[in-house]
C-alpha positions in Angstrom: 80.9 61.0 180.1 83.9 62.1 177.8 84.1 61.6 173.8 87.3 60.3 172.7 88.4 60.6 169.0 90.2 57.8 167.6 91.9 56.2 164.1 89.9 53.1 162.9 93.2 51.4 163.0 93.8 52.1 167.2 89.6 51.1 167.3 90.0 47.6 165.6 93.6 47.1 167.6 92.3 48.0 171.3 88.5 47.1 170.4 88.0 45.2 173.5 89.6 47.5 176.0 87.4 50.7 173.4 84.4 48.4 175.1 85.0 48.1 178.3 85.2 51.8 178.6 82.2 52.8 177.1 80.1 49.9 178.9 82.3 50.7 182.3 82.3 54.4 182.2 79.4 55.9 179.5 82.8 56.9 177.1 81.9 57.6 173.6 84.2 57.5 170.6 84.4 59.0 167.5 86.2 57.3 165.0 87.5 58.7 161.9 88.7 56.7 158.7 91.1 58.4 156.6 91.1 61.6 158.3 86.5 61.5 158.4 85.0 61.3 161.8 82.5 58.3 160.2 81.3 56.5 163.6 80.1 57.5 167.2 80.5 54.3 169.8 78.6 54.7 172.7 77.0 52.4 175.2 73.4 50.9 174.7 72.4 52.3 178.1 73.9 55.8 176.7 71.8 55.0 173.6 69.0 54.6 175.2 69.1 57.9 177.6 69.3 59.8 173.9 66.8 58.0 172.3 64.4 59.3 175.4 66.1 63.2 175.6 64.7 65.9 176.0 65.4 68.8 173.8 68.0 69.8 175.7 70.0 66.7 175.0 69.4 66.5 171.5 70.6 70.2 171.2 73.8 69.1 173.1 74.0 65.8 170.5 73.7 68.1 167.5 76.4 70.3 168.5 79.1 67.6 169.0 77.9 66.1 165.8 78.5 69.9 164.3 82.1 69.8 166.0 83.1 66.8 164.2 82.0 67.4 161.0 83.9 67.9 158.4 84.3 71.1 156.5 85.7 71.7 153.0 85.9 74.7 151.7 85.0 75.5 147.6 88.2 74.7 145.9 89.8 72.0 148.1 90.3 68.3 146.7 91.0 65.5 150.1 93.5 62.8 149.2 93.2 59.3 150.3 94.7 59.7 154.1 91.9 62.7 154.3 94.2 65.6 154.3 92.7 68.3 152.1 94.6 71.1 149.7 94.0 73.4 148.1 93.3 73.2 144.2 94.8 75.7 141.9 93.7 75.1 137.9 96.7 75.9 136.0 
């Protein structure tokens, strides 16, 4: 099962052909607004197998959750397409 990271705009432009492949082929998708991963898209039958995991899986789901986190750093200000920079008072 991959995990494909996508805009919100290409979700709600290809949103049936987004679910065809996670219902055909177990796909996930991340999708990120304004530069944010915010929402994971997976199937209900993929759901379903987490909901029942063992550790093991749950270990597996944390570290992808951990990989597209976001991470600012002290200092940093994020403008409205999600890009951060770096603040400097004057």
């Amino acid at each position: 099962m991959a995990t494909k990271t996508i805009s919100s705009t290409i979700a709600q432009n290809n949103f049936g052909r987004i679910l065809d492949d996670v219902i055909q082929n177990d796909s996930r998708y991340v999708i990120k607004r304004r530069g944010s991963s915010q929402v994971i898209l997976l199937s209900l039958s993929d759901f379903e197998r987490l909901l029942a995991a063992d550790d093991h899986e749950r270990s597996a789901v944390g570290r992808l959750l951990r990989e597209i986190a976001p991470v600012y750093r002290l200092g940093e200000t994020v403008d409205e397409q999600g890009n951060t920079h770096e603040h400097r008072p004057a």
